[in-house]
N, C-alpha and C positions, 0 to 999 in steps of 0.2 A: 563654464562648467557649473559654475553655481548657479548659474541663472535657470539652467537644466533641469539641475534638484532642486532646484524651487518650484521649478513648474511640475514635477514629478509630485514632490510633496502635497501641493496646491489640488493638482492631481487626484492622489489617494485620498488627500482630505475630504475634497468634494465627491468622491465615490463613498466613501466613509456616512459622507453627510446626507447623500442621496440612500444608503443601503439604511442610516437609521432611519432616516425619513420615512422611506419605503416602510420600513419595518414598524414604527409607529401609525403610520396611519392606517396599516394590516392590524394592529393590535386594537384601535378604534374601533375598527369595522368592527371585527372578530367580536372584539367585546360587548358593541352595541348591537351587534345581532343578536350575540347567544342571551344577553340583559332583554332584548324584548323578546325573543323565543320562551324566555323563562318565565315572563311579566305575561306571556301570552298561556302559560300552561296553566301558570298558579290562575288566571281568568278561567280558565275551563275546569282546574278541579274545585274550586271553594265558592265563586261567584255561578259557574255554570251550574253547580249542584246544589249552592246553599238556597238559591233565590226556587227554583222549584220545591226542595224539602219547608222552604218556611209559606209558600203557597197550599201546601197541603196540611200542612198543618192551623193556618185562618181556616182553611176547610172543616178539617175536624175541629175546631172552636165552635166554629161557627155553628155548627150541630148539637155538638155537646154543650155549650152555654148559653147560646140564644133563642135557636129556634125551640131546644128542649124548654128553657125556661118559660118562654112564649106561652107556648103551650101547656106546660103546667099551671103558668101563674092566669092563665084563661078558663082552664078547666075547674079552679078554685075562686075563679069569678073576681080576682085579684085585677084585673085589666079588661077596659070593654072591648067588647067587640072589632069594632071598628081599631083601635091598637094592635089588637091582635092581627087583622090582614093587615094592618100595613106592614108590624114586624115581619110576617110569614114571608109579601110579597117582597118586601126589602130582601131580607136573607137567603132568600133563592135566588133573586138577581145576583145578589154577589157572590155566591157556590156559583152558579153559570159563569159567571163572568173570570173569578180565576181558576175555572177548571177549562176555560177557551185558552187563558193566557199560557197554562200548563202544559196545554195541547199543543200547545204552537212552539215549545219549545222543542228543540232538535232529538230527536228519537230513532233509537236503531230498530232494525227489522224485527227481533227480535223481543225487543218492548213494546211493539205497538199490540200486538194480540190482548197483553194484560190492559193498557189504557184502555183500549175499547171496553174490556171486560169492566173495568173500574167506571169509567161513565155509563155504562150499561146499569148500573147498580148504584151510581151516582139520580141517574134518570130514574127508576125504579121509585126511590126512596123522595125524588122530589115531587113525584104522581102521587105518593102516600101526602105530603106534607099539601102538596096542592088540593087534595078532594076536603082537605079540613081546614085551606083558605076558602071553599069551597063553600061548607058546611057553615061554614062561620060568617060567612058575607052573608050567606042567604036569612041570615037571623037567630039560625040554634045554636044553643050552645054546646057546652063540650064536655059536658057532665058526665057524660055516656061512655066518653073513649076511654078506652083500656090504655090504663099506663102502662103495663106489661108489654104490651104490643109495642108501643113504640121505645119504647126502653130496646128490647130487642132488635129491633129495626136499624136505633141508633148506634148499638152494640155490633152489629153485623157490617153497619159501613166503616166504621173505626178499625173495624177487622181490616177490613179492604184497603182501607187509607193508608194505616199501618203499615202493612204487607208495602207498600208503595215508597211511603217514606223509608224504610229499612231499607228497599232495594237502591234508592238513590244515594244512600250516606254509602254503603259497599259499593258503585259506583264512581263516587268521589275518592274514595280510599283505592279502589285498583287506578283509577287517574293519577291519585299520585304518585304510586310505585312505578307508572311510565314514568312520569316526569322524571323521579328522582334517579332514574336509569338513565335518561335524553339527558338528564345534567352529568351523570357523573361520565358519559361522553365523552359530552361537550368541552369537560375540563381536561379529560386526557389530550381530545384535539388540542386544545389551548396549549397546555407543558408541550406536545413538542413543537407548535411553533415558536414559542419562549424561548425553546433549547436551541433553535434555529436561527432565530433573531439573535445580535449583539449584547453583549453584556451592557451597553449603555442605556437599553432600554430596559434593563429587569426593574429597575424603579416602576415604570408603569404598568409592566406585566404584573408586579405585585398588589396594585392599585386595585385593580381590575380582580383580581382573585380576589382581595380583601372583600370588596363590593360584592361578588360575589355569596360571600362569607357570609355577607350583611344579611343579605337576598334570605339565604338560606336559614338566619338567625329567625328573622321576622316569618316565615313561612314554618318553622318552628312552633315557635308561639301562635300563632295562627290555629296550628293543629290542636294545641292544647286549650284554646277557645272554645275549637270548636266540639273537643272531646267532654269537656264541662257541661257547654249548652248541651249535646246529648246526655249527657248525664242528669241535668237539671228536669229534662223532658222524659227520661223514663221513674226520677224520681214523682215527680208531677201525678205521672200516670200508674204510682201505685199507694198512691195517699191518698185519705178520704179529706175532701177540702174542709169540712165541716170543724170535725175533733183534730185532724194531723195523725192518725191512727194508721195502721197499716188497710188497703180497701179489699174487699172478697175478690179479686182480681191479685192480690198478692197473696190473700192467704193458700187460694188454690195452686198457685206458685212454689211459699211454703210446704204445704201441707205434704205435700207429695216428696220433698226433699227430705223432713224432719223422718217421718215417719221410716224411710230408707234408711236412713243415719241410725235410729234406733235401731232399730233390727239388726244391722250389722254389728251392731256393740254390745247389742241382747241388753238393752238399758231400760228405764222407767220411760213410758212417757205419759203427758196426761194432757187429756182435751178438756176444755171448760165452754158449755154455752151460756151465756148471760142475758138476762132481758128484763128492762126495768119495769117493776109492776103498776099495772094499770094506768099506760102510758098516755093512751089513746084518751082516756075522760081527765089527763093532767093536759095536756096540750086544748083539748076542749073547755076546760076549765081558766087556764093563765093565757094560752094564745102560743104561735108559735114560735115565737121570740124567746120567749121562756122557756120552753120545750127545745129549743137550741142551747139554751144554757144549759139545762137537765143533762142534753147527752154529754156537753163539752165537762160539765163537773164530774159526770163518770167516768167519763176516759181519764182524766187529767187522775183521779183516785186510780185506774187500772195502771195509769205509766207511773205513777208514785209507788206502787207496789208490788210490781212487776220490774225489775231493777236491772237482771241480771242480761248479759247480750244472747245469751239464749234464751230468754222468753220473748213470747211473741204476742204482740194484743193486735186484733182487729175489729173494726166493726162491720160486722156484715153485712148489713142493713138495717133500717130505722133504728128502733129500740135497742136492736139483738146485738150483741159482741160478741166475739170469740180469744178463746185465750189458749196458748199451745207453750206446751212447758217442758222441758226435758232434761233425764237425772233428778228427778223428784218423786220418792215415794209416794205409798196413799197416805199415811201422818201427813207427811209438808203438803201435800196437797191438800188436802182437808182443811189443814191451817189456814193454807194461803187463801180458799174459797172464804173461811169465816171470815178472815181479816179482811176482805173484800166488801161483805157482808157488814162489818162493822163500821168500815170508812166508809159506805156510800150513808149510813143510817146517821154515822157524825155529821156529814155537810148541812144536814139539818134544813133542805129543801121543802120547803112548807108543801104538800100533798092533803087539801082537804076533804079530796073524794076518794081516798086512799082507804081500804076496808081494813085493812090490817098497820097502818101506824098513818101518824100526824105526817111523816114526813115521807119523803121519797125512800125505796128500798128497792133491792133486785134477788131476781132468782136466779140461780145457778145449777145447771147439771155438769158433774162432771164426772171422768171415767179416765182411772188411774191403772194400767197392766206394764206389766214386763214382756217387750216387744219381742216377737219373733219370726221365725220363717210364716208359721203357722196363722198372724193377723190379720187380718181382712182389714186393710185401709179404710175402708167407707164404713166399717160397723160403728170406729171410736163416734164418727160424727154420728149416727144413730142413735149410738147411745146415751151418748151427750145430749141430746134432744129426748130422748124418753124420760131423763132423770131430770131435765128442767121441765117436763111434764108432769112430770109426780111432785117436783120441788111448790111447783104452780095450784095441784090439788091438796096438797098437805099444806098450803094454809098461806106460801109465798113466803118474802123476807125469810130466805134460806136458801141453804144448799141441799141439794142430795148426792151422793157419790155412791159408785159401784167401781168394781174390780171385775166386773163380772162383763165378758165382751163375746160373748157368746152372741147370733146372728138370734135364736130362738132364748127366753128366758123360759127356764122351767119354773114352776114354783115354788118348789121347794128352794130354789138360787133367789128368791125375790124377797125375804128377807134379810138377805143379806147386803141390801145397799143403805147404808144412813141417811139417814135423813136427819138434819140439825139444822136447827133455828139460827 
């Protein structure tokens, strides 16, 4: 009889032993499938998407720092000839080359229309850059080409690239909200075979969750990598590399927001244009190393004096800067212009072709109103530009201000802008 229940026990034991078995090596599988399901997703959303987003981005580099340099530092006779095609033909071969590799990666029906459109516009701009490998082999220079043009050109592919890298990072981001759906699943699957299996295996069902955990930890952090690098790349892209200033691509950004905000608050606000006097025969005069220094000592005075998180400094281009202030009367405004006025003439900037002082100085127009329905957006810049106009004839090193934002000046209103030294 005992020998019976032995074998009974023996029995259950070994079904016991075979049911966890069974059940562990179910928990294996299980786990090592949904581990590479997961290994396979997180491949598709941040490798499948990162490695195309950072090929378009060598692209737009590549545009914006090399081949524009190229070409300016050729048309300033900074580089011969013969340099210049070779950077031209280098830097097309390699836009060809990772917009093939771009091309080839995996694309839904639906994206291929844009691609086409993008190398269509890619092709476009590299017929532009080729007829001035062109020009340039054959012996002339490059005296002649308009920077505007190709500034433009470059400005318009950027557009397009742009357009492209945004659509891929929103791509990667709806990627992972599959995933993170296929995972949360995958883990409901999991709990009930858990609940299914023996208690003598929840030690490794717990294992396998934990690992999971992990998975989820690191993919995490992952995210916030790679929400930074974005961040780093549209900070990049609205600073002038030059000063660190904000660049005319952010003030139009600005511009348009501030000027809203006032209005609805019915507040002060005030535009400032600046531009340092007789800049052109200082850079002619010291070289353009110095003339780097020039603008970088101005700025560095505009962010020393411009303090508060609602001021805004830009520089627009070359010489010019912009300045956007709000909650500031025409007194503090006035002030802030002289005080501007005063620190650029302290840095004490040797300027010996300078008609009005030894040293470096700027003009300033600026235009101080109480915002309302009533404003015309585009007049403040107008008139900010009319009154560094006038600042510029009445003798320079100075401000001129007006309150006056009228689209027409009468004249009898044109005395009433200051003009101070």
């Amino acid at each position: 009889m005992q020998l019976i229940e032995a074998f009974k026990l023996r029995s259950k034991l070994s079904f016991l032993f075979i049911l966890i078995t069974f059940g562990l090596i179910s928990i294996v599988i299980m786990g090592r499938l949904h581990i590479e399901a997961m290994k396979k997703n997180i491949d598709n959303v941040y490798f499948g998407s990162l490695v195309p987003v950072t090929e378009l981005n060598e692209i737009v580099q590549t545009y914006n720092n090399r081949l524009f340099n190229t070409i300016y530092q050729s048309k300033r006779q900074e580089i011969t000839p013969t340099q210049t095609t070779h950077e031209i033909h280098s830097d097309l071969k390699y836009i060809e080359n990772k917009w093939k590799i771009y091309e080839s990666h995996f694309k839904r029906d639906n994206e291929k229309k844009y691609d086409i459109y993008v190398g269509l516009e890619i092709k476009n701009i590299n017929n532009y850059f080729t007829r001035i490998y062109r020009v340039t082999k054959n012996g002339r220079d490059l005296k002649a080409l308009n920077i505007n043009i190709l500034e433009r050109k470059i400005a318009l592919i950027n557009t397009v690239l742009e357009k492209l890298i945004h659509y891929e990072v929103d791509m990667a981001s709806y990627e992972r909200k599959i995933f993170l759906y296929n995972y949360t699943q995958s883990k409901i699957q999991l709990g009930v075979i858990l609940i299914l299996i023996m208690l003598a295996i929840f030690t490794i069902s717990l294992y396998v969750f934990r690992s999971i955990q992990k998975d989820q930890t690191q993919l995490e952090l992952t995210t916030k990598k790679l929400k930074k690098a974005n961040k780093k790349l549209e900070n990049v892209s609205y600073t002038d590399s030059l000063t660190g200033l904000h660049n005319r691509r952010y003030f139009n950004h600005v511009y348009e927001r501030e000027v809203k905000r006032a209005k609805r608050s019915i507040s002060y606000i005030t535009f400032m244009m600046l531009d340092i006097d007789f800049f052109k025969q200082y850079n002619d005069t010291y070289g353009h190393v110095e003339g780097d220094y020039a603008l970088k000592s101005v700025s560095k005075v505009l962010q020393d004096t411009l303090k508060r998180p609602s001021d805004y400094v830009f520089r627009l281009g070359g010489e010019e800067f912009g300045v956007l202030v709000t909650d500031t009367d025409e007194s503090n405004s006035a002030k802030l212009a002289r005080d501007i006025c005063d620190a650029i003439r302290e840095r004490k900037l040797k300027h010996e072709k300078s008609t009005v002082n030894e040293f470096v100085t700027i003009s300033i127009g600026v235009v101080c109103c109480m915002a309302d329905d009533a404003l015309n957006d585009a007049i403040l810049i107008s008139r900010a530009d009319e009154m560094l106009y006038k600042a510029k004839e009445t003798g320079r090193d100075r401000y001129v201000i007006t309150s006056n934002v009228s689209a027409a000046i009468p004249k009898t209103d044109a005395d009433k802008d200051a003009i101070c030294a």
